[in-house]
N, C-alpha and C positions, 0 to 999 in steps of 0.2 A: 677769756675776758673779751669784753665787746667795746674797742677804745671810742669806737666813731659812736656808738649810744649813749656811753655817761659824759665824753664830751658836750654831746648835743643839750643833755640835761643840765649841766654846768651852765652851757652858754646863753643857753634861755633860761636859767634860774627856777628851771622846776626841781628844786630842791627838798623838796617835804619834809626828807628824811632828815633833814637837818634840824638841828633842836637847839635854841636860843637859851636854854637853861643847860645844870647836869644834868644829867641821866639821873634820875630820883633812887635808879636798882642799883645804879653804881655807887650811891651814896652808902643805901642803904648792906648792900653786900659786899663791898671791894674788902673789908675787912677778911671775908672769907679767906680770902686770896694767903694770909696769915704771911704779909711782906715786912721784911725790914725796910728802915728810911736808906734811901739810894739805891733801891731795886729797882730792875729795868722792865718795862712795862710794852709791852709790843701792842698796837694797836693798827691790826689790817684793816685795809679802806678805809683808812681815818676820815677822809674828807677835810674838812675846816671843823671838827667838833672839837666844842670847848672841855669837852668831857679831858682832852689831853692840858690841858690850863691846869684844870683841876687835879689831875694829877701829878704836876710840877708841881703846885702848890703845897701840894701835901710832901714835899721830899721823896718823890719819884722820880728816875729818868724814863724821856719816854721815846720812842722807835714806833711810827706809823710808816704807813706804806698806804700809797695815793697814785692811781692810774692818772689822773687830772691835775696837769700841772698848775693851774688856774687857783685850783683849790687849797693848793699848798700856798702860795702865794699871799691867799686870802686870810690864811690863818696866822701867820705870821705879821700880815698887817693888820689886822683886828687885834690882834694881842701886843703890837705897838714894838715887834720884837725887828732887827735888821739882822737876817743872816747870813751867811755865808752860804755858799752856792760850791759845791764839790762835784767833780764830773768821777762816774765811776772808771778806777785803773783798767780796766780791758772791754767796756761796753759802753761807748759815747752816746749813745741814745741814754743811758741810763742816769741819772743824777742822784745827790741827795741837797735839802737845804738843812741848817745845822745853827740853832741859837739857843740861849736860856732865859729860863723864865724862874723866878724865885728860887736862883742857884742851882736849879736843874738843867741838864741838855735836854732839848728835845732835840730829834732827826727823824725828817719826814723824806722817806724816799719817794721820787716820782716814778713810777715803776707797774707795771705788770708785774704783781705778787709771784708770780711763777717764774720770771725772769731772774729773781733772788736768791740766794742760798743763804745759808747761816751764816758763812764765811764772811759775806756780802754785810750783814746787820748786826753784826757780834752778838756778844752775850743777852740773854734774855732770861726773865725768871718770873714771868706770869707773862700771859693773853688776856685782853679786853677785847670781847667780841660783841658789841652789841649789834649792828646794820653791816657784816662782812657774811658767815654764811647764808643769811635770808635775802643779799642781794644775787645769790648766784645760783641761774638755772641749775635743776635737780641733779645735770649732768656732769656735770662740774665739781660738786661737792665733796663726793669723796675724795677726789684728789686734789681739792683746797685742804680738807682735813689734814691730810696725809702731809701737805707742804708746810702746814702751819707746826704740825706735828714736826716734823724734821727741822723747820729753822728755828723750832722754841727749845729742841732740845728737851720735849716731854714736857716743858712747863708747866704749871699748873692754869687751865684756865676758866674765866667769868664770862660764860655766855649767855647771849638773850636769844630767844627764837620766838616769832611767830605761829599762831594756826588758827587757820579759816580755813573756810569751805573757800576752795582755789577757782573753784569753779561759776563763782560768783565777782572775781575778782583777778584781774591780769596784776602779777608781777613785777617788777618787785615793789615794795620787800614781799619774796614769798612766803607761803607756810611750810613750815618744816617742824613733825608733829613730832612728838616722843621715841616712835617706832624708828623713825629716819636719824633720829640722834643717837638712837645707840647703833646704825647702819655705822653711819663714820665715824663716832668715837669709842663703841663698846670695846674694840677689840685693844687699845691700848690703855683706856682711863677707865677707874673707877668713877663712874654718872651719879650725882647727888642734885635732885630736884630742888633748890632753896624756897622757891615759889612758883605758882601763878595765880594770874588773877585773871579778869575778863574787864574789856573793855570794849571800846569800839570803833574802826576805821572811816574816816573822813571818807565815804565813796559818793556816788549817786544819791545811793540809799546807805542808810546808816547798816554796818554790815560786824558782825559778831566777832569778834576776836580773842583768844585767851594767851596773852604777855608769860613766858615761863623764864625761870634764870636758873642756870643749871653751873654745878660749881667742876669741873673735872680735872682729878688728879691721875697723875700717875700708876698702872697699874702695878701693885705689889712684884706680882708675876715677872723676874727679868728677862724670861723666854718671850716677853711681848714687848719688849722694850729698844726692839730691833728697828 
């Protein structure tokens, strides 16, 4: 992770990724996720998305994790919530903040994802990945997989990815096409394509893009469950 870059982005408000509605896919697919009410819902680089409102709404608890102190902050005053502030037991750089919303907890850690363990974020039983693999360089990804994989404890998760031509357009959110999704999740999840669709990127020039949401469970296999 690159702290001084999405600081810089926070501090001057180029924020795009960020989205004043839900998520229309999380609307439309979280059902997949086939959760009971009071399951815990992890959402890496959360930012400030209302998408975790929403999911308190519905009788979810939710667990995001936030490089950007700023943003945490912002979310919790936008949603009018006061909460407590916890410093983590063996890492004083690390915090969490911790309030509810429609009888839900949320806890948003302020944190480099890779800083955290399971131990760290307790129980989890689904991923909400919409702007967390597509904000991070190619190099990085497998072993965001691999980390989200081990602090979800296999969960089941709801991912979105983008794909364009990369080549027409600097990062993030990057493209990360089908072939690259089963790089870092083939070998533990079974991959189910729910959709995509094509739209289009706010750039220079209007630039082609096709939205997929991909639903991944656990693989059968307990030899891959290591």
């Amino acid at each position: 992770m690159n702290p001084e870059f999405w600081q810089s982005r926070w501090g001057e408000g180029r924020i795009g990724f960020h989205k004043s509605e839900v998520n229309p896919l999380l609307l439309k697919y979280f059902t997949a996720l086939q959760l009971k009410k009071g399951s815990r819902v992890l959402v890496p680089l959360s930012g400030k998305s209302i998408d975790m409102a929403w999911l308190a709404q519905q009788g979810y608890e939710v667990v995001g994790i936030e490089l950007v102190e700023s943003a945490v902050q912002a979310f919790f005053a936008e949603q009018n919530i006061s909460p407590t502030i916890h410093q983590h037991a063996d890492n004083p750089a690390v915090k969490y903040y911790q309030g509810q919303l429609a009888e839900q907890t949320i806890t948003l850690w302020v944190s480099d994802i890779f800083a955290l363990t399971a131990e760290d974020i307790g129980n989890v039983d689904a991923v909400y990945d919409r702007a967390a693999l597509i904000a991070l360089l190619e190099d990085m990804r497998l072993r965001y997989s691999e980390q989200i994989r081990k602090m979800s404890g296999h969960a089941p998760q709801l991912l979105i990815t983008l794909n364009y031509d990369q080549s027409k357009k600097d990062g993030p959110p990057f493209s990360v096409n089908s072939d690259q999704v089963q790089q870092y999740y083939g070998n533990h999840y079974q991959i189910t394509e729910l959709e995509n669709e094509a739209s289009t990127l706010n750039t220079n020039a209007a630039l082609s893009v096709t939205e997929h949401v991909w639903l991944l469970n656990a693989a059968n296999d307990s030899s891959e469950l290591s």
